[in-house]
N, C-alpha and C positions, 0 to 999 in steps of 0.2 A: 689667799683671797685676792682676788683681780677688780677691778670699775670696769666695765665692760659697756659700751655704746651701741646699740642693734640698732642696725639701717632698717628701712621697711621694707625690702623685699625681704629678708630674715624673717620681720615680724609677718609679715602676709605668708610666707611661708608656712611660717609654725602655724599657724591658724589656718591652712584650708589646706595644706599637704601634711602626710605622717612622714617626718624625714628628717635630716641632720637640722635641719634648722629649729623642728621641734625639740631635737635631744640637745639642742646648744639652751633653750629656754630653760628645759627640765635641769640638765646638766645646773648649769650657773646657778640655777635659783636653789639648788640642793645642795653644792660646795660653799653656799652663801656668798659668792661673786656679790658686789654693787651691781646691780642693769638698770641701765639708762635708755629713756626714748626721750625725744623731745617731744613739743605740742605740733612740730613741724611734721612730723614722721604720724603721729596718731592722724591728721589732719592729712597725708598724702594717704595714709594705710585703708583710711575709712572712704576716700572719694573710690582707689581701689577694689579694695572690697565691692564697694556699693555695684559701681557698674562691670566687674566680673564676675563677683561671686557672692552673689547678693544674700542666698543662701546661707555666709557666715557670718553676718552681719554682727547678728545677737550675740556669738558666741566670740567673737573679735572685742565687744563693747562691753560684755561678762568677765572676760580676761582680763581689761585693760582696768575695771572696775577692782577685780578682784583679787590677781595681782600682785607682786611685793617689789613689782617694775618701778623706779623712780622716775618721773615724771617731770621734766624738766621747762619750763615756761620758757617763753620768745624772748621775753624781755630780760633776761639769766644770761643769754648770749646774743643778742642782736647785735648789739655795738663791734664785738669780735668776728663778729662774718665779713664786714669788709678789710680785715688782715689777714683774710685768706687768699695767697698768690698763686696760680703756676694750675691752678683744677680747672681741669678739661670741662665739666658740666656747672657751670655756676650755681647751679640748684643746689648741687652736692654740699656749696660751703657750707651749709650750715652744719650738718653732721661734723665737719671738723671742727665748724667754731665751740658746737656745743659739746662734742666728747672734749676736748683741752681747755674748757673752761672747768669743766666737771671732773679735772685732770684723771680720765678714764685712761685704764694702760693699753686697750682696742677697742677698736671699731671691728665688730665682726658686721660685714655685708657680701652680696654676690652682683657689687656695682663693678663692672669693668673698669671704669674710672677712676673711682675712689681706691678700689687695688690697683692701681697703677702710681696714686700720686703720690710722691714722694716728701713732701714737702710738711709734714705735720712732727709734732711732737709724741702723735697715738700712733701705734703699731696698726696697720690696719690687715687682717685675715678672713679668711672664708669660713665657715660656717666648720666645715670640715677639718682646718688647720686649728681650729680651738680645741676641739674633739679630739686630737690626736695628742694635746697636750698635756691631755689628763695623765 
């Protein structure tokens, strides 16, 4: 069993594409993985949604409702987002403050960024590289 961290293009994925990203949700939450979002991610995930794909809105907010995703509050990791060094998108910190707070063993995302930094204590992989590790 793994803690596992999904960034929001993962979660926006699973929710309006049929594709690895949804079989990393169904995957994990079947093997009994821990999954982790924060309030930060449901809060970028929902402004996305809203003005792309407004159409999923309902079934984005049923998910999140319904669920056995842990849900992680701002205030759990805010203090730890400015001991994040060396990440190319400042936005990104928080996904790393909040998976190594919630000592998650990945970050699965399809952030260019965030697969590039090097710099954390969480493994971080694609969507695809979880899947292969079954």
């Amino acid at each position: 069993m793994s803690k596992l961290f999904i960034d929001t293009n993962i979660l926006i994925s699973a929710i309006v594409f049929d594709g690895n990203e949804l079989e990393v949700i169904i995957v994990s939450l079947e093997r009994g993985d821990e999954v982790y979002i924060s309030e930060h991610i449901i809060e970028e995930a929902t402004r996305v949604i809203l003005k792309k794909f407004p159409d999923h809105i309902e079934l984005f907010e049923n998910f999140i409702e319904t669920s056995s995703i842990r849900i992680v509050k701002i205030e759990d990791y805010i203090d730890s987002i400015i001991g994040i060094n060396g990440i190319r998108d400042k936005f990104d910190a928080h996904v790393i403050a909040c998976a190594q707070r919630m000592n998650c063993d990945y970050i699965i995302s399809g952030d260019k960024d965030l697969l590039t930094f090097s710099g954390s204590s969480v493994i971080i992989i694609t969507s695809k590289e979880y899947l292969s590790m079954q």
